[in-house]
C-alpha positions, 0 to 999 in steps of 0.5 A, a space after each residue: 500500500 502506498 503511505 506517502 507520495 511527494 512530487 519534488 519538482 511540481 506542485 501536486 493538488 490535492 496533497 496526497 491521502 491513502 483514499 485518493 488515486 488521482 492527482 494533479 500535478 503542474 510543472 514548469 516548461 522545463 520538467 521533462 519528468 516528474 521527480 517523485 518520492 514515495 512510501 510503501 508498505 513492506 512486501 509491495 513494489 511499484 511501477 511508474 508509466 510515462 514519466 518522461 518526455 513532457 511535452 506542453 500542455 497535458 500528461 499523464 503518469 501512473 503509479 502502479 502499486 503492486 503486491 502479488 496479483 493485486 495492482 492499485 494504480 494512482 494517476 497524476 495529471 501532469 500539466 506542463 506550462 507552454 515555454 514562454 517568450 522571452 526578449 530582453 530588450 536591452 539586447 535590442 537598443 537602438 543604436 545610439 547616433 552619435 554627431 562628431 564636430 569635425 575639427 575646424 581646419 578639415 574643411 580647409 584642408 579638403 577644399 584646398 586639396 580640390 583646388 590643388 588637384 584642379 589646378 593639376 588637371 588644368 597645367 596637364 590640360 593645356 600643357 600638352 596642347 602647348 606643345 
C-alpha cells in the first residue's frame, strides 16, 4: 500500500491521502519528468508509466502499486506550462547616433586639396596642347 507520495519538482493538488488515486500535478516548461518520492508498505513494489518526455500542455503518469496479483494504480495529471517568450530588450537598443564636430581646419584642408588637384588637371590640360 502506498503511505506517502511527494512530487519534488511540481506542485501536486490535492496533497496526497491513502483514499485518493488521482492527482494533479503542474510543472514548469522545463520538467521533462516528474521527480517523485514515495512510501510503501513492506512486501509491495511499484511501477511508474510515462514519466518522461513532457511535452506542453497535458500528461499523464501512473503509479502502479503492486503486491502479488493485486495492482492499485494512482494517476497524476501532469500539466506542463507552454515555454514562454522571452526578449530582453536591452539586447535590442537602438543604436545610439552619435554627431562628431569635425575639427575646424578639415574643411580647409579638403577644399584646398580640390583646388590643388584642379589646378593639376588644368597645367596637364593645356600643357600638352602647348606643345
Amino acid at each position: 500500500m502506498l503511505e506517502d507520495l511527494r512530487i519534488l519538482n511540481g506542485t501536486m493538488t490535492p496533497e496526497f491521502d491513502i483514499y485518493n488515486n488521482i492527482y494533479s500535478v503542474d510543472v514548469d516548461e522545463k520538467v521533462t519528468s516528474l521527480v517523485i518520492e514515495y512510501d510503501i508498505e513492506d512486501g509491495y513494489t511499484v511501477n511508474i508509466i510515462d514519466n518522461n518526455d513532457f511535452t506542453a500542455g497535458n500528461n499523464t503518469v501512473y503509479l502502479q502499486i503492486i503486491k502479488d496479483k493485486v495492482i492499485d494504480t494512482y494517476t497524476l495529471l501532469v500539466y506542463k506550462e507552454n515555454a514562454k517568450e522571452v526578449i530582453n530588450y536591452e539586447l535590442y537598443k537602438e543604436p545610439l547616433e552619435v554627431e562628431e564636430k569635425l575639427p575646424e581646419y578639415v574643411l580647409p584642408t579638403i577644399i584646398g586639396s580640390c583646388i590643388f588637384i584642379i589646378i593639376i588637371f588644368f597645367i596637364i590640360i593645356f600643357k600638352k596642347k602647348a606643345e
